[in-house]
C-alpha positions as CSV (number, residue, x, y, z in Angstrom):
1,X,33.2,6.1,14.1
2,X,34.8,6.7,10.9
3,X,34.9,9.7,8.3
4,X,33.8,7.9,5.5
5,X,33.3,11.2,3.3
6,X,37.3,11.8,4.1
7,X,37.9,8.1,3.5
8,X,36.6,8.5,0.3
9,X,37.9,11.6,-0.6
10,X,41.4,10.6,0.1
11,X,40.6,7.2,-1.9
12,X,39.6,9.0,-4.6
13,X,42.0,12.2,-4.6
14,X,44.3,10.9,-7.3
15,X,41.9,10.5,-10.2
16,X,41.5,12.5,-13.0
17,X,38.9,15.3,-12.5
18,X,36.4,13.9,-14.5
19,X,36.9,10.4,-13.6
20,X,35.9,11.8,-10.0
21,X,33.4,13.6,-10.8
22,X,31.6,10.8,-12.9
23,X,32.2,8.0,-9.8
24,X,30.7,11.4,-7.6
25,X,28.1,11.2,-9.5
26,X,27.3,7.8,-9.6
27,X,27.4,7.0,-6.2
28,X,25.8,10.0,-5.3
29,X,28.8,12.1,-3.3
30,X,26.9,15.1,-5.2
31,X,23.6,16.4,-6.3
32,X,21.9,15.9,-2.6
33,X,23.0,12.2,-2.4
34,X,21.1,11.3,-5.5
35,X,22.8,8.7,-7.6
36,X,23.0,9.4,-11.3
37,X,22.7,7.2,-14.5
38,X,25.3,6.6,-17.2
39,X,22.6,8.2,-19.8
40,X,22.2,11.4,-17.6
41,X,26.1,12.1,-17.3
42,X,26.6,11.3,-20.7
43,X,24.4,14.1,-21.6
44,X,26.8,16.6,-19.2
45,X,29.6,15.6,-20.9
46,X,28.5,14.8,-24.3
47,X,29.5,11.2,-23.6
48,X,27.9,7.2,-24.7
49,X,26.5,5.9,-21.9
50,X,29.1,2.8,-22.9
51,X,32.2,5.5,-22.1
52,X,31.1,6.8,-19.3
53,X,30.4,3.3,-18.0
54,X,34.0,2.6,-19.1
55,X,35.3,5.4,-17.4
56,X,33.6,4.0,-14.2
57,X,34.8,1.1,-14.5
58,X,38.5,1.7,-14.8
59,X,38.1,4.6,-12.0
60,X,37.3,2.2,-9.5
61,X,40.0,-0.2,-10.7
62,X,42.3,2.1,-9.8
63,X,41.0,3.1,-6.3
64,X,40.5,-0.5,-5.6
65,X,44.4,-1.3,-5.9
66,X,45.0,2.0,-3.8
67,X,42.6,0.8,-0.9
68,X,44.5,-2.3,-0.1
69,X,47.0,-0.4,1.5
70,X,47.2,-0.9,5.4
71,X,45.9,2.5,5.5
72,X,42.3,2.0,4.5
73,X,41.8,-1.5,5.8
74,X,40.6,-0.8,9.5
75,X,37.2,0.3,7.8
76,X,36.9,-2.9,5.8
77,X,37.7,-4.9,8.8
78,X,35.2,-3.0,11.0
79,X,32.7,-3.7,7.7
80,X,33.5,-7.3,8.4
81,X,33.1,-8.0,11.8
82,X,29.7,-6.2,11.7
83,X,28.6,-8.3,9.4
84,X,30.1,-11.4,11.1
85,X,28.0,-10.3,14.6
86,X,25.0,-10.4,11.8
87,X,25.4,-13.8,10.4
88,X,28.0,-13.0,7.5
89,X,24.9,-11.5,5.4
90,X,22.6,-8.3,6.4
91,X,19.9,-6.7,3.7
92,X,21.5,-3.5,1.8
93,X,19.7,-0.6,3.7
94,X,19.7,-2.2,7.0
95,X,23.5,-2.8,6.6
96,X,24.1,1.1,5.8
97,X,22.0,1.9,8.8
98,X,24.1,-0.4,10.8
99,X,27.6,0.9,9.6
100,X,26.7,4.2,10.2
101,X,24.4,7.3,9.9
102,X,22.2,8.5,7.2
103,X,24.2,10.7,5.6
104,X,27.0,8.5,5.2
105,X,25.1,5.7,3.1
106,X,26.3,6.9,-0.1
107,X,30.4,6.5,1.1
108,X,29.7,3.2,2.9
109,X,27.9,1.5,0.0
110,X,30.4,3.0,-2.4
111,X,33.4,1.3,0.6
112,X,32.1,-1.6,0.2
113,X,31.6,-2.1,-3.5
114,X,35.9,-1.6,-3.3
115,X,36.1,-4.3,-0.8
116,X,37.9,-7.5,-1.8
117,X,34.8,-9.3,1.4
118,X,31.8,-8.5,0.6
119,X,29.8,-9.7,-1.9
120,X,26.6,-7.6,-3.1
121,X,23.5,-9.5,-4.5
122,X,20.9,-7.9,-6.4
123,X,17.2,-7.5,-5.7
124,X,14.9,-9.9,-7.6
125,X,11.1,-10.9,-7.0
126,X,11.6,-13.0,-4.1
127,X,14.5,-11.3,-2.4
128,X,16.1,-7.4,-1.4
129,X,19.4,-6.4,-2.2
130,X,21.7,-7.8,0.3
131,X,25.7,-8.4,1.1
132,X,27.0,-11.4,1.8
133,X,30.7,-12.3,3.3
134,X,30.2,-15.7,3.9
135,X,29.1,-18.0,1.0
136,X,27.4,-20.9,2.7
137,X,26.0,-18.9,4.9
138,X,24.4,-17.4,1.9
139,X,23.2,-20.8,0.7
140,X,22.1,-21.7,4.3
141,X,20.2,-18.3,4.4
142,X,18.3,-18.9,0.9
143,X,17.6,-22.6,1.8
144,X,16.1,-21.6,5.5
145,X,14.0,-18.8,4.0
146,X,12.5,-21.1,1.7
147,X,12.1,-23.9,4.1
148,X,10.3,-21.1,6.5
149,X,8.1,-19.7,4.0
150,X,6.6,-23.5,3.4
151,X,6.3,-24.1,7.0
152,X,4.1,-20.6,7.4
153,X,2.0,-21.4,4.0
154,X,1.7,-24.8,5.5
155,X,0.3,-23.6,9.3
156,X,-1.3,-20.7,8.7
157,X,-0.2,-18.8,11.5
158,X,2.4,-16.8,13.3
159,X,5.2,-18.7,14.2
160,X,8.8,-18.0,16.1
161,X,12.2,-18.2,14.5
162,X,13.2,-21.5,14.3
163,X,16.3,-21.7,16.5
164,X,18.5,-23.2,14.6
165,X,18.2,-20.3,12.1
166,X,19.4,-16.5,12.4
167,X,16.8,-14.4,12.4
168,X,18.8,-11.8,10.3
169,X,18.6,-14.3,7.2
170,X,14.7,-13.3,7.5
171,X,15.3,-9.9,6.4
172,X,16.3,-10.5,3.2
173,X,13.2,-12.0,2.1
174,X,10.4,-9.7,0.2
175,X,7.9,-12.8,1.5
176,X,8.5,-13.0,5.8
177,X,7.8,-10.2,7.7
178,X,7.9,-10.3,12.0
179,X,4.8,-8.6,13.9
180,X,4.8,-6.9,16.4
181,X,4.7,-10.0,19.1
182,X,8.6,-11.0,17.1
183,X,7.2,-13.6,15.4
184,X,6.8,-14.3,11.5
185,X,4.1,-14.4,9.1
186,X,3.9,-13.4,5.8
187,X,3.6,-10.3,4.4
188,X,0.2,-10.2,2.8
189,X,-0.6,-11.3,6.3
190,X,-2.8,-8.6,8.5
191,X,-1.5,-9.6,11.3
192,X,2.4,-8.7,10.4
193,X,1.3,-5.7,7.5
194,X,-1.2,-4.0,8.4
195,X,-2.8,-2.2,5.8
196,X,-6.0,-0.9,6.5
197,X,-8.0,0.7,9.6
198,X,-10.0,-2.5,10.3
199,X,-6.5,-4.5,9.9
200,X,-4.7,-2.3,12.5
201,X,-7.4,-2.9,14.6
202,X,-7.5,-6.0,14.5
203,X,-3.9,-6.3,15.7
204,X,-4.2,-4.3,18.5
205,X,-7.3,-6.0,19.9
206,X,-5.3,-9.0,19.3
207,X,-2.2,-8.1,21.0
208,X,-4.1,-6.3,24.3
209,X,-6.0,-9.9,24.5
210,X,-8.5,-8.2,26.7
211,X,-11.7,-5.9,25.8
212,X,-10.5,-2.4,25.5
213,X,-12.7,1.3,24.6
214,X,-12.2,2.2,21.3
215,X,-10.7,5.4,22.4
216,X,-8.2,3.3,23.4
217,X,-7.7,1.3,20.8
218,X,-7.1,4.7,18.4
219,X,-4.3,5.6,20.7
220,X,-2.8,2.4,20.4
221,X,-2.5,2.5,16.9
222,X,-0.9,5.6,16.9
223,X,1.5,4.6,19.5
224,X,2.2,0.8,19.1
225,X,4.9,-0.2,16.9
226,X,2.5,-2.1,14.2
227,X,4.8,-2.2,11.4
228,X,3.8,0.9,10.0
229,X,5.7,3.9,8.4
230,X,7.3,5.7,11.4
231,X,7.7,9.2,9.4
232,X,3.7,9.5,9.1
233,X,2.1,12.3,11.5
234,X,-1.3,11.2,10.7
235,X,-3.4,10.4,13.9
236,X,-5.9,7.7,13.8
237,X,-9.9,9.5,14.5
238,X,-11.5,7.6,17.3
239,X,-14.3,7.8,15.8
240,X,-13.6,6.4,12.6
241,X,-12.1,3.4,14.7
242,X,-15.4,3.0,16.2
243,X,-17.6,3.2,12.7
244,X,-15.0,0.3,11.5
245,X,-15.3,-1.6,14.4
246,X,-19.3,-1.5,14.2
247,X,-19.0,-2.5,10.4
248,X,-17.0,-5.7,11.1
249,X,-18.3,-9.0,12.8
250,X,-15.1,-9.4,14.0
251,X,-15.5,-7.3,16.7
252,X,-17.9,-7.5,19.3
253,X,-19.3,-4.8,21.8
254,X,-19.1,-5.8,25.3
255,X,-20.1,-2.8,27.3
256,X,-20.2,1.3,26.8
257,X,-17.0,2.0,23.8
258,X,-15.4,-1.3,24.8
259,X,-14.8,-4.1,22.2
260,X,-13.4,-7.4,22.0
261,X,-12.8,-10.0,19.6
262,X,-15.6,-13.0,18.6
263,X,-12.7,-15.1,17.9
264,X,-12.3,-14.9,22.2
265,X,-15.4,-16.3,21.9
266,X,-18.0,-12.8,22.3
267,X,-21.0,-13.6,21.0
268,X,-22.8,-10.4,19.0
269,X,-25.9,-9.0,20.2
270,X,-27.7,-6.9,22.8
271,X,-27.9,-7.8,26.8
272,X,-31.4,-9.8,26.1
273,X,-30.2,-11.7,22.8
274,X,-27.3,-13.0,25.0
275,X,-29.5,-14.1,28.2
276,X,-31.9,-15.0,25.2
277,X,-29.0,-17.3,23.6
278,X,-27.7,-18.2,27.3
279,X,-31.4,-19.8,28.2
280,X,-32.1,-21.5,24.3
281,X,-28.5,-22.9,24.8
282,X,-28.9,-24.2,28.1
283,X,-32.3,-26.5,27.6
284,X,-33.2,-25.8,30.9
285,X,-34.2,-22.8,33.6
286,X,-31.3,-21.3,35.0
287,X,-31.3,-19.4,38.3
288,X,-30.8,-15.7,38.8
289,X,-26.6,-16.3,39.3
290,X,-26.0,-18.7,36.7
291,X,-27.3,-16.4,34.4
292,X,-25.4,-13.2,36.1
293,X,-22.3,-15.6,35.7
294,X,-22.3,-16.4,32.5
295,X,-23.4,-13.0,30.8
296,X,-21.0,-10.7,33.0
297,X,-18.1,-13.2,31.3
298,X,-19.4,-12.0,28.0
299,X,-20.3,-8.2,29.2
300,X,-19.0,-5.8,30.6
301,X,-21.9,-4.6,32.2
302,X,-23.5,-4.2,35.6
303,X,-25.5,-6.4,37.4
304,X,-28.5,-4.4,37.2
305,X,-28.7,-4.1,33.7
306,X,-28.8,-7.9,33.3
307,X,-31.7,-8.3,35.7
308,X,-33.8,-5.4,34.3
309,X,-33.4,-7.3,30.7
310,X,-34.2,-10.6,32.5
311,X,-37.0,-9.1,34.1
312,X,-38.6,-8.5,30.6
313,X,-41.8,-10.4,31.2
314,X,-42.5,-10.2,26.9
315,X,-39.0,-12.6,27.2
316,X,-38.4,-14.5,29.7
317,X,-40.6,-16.1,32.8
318,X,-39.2,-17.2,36.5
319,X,-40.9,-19.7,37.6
320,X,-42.1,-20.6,41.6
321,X,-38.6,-21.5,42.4
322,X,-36.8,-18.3,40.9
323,X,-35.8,-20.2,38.0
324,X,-35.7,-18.8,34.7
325,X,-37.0,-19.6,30.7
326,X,-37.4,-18.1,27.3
327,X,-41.4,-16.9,27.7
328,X,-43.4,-19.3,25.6
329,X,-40.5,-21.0,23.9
């Protein structure tokens, strides 16, 4: 890996003092990494914001001319065939994280605003900051994005990367996000940003596709990558998971903690409303194991709590063959 401070340093070494200092400054080589405006160093050196612009501008002139000596070009060429292994374009920050470590960010970005390559486009509504190498693949990128986003607007759902398209080229947009699962949604989507308690539940039960205990499902969402901000600390409260999963009809309890999803096709309600549900449905008696077959595939529950429900006389009657009905219905 490269010494991209040194690299810069030496790129740099031949400028005036102040006309280092302000490009320092600017790209953040100084003051903790934090990147200064033309207004603020102006004030330090009792400067226009125009003039220190200027200054800038012909600082970096100069090193430019002085980096395309064989010297400095192994970093540029390593800068391009990363990108190339990317699909020619990669969004700003995950390009600096790619290139190398956190603390050289400052020196890449400021590498490769020198480089004669790469091409930097600016963030706007619909798009981050990104660098491109490659023009058409910078037109194919923009065109596939908003071919993808119409698709997902269109079907409603998660879908996979098309496979004639690089997946990269979805990075750049503020609009696509990928789930856990690798596929794509958009981003006001729960299912690809979640955003609150009920939403990361949600996703979890979705992406166990079995009933789980809610204990569970508050160590999943700690644990599972779901999108969310890796540097929080915060640990999800078990039972707060289970006072949100009471609250929504979404989720349906199937035996002692555990939960599952009504979209799986759980119905809501307690052991009798289901056998109650299960006999109304049916139109007919049912016997003593067509009944324990069809609520055990909605409960998890034992046997003998389905048969001391059924053996409610108030609800249900069994007739001379063992047959079952709703009492009086």
């Amino acid at each position: 890996m490269f010494n991209y401070q040194k690299i810069c340093q030496d790129a740099l070494i031949s400028l005036p003092i102040r006309t280092k200092d302000i490009i320092g400054k600017r790209f953040g080589f100084v003051d903790n990494g934090n990147r200064q405006t033309l207004e603020l160093i102006g004030r330090e050196y009792n400067l226009s914001r125009e003039r220190v612009r200027q200054i800038e501008y012909e600082g970096l002139k100069k090193t430019k001319l002085k980096m395309k000596s064989p010297s400095f070009q192994k970093v540029f060429d390593y800068f391009v065939e990363e990108l190339k292994a990317v699909g020619f374009i990669r969004r700003n920050d995950l390009l600096l994280n790619q290139l190398g470590e956190i603390k050289d960010s400052n020196y890449i970005f400021f590498l490769l605003t020198l480089g004669d390559n790469f091409e930097k486009f600016l963030e706007t509504n619909n798009f981050y900051s990104f660098w491109s190498i490659n023009k058409e693949a910078t037109d194919t990128a923009l065109k596939s994005i908003d071919f993808f986003i119409k698709e997902l607007e269109r079907k409603k759902c998660l879908l996979s990367s098309p496979s004639s398209v690089n997946p990269f080229y979805f990075e750049i947009s503020k609009y696509i996000l990928k789930s856990p699962e690798n596929l794509y949604g958009l981003t006001y989507w729960s299912e690809v940003n979640p955003k609150t308690i009920r939403d990361k539940v949600y996703l979890v039960l979705k992406k166990q596709e079995a009933p789980i205990h809610f204990n569970d499902i508050s160590n999943l969402i700690d644990n599972l990558d779901l999108g969310l901000n890796p540097c929080s600390k915060k640990k999800s409260n078990p039972q707060t998971i289970h006072n949100e999963l009471i609250k929504d009809k979404r989720f349906v309890l199937v035996g002692r903690g555990m939960y599952a999803l009504e979209e799986w096709g759980y119905n809501p309600g307690t052991t009798r409303e289901i056998i109650f549900k299960l006999l109304k449905n049916a139109k007919k008696s049912l016997s003593k194991k067509e009944i324990l077959e069809k609520v055990l595939k909605q409960r998890l529950i034992k046997k003998s709590t389905i048969l001391l429900n059924l053996n409610n006389k108030s609800y249900f009657s069994k007739d001379s063959k063992g047959r079952y009905t709703i009492n009086n219905y």
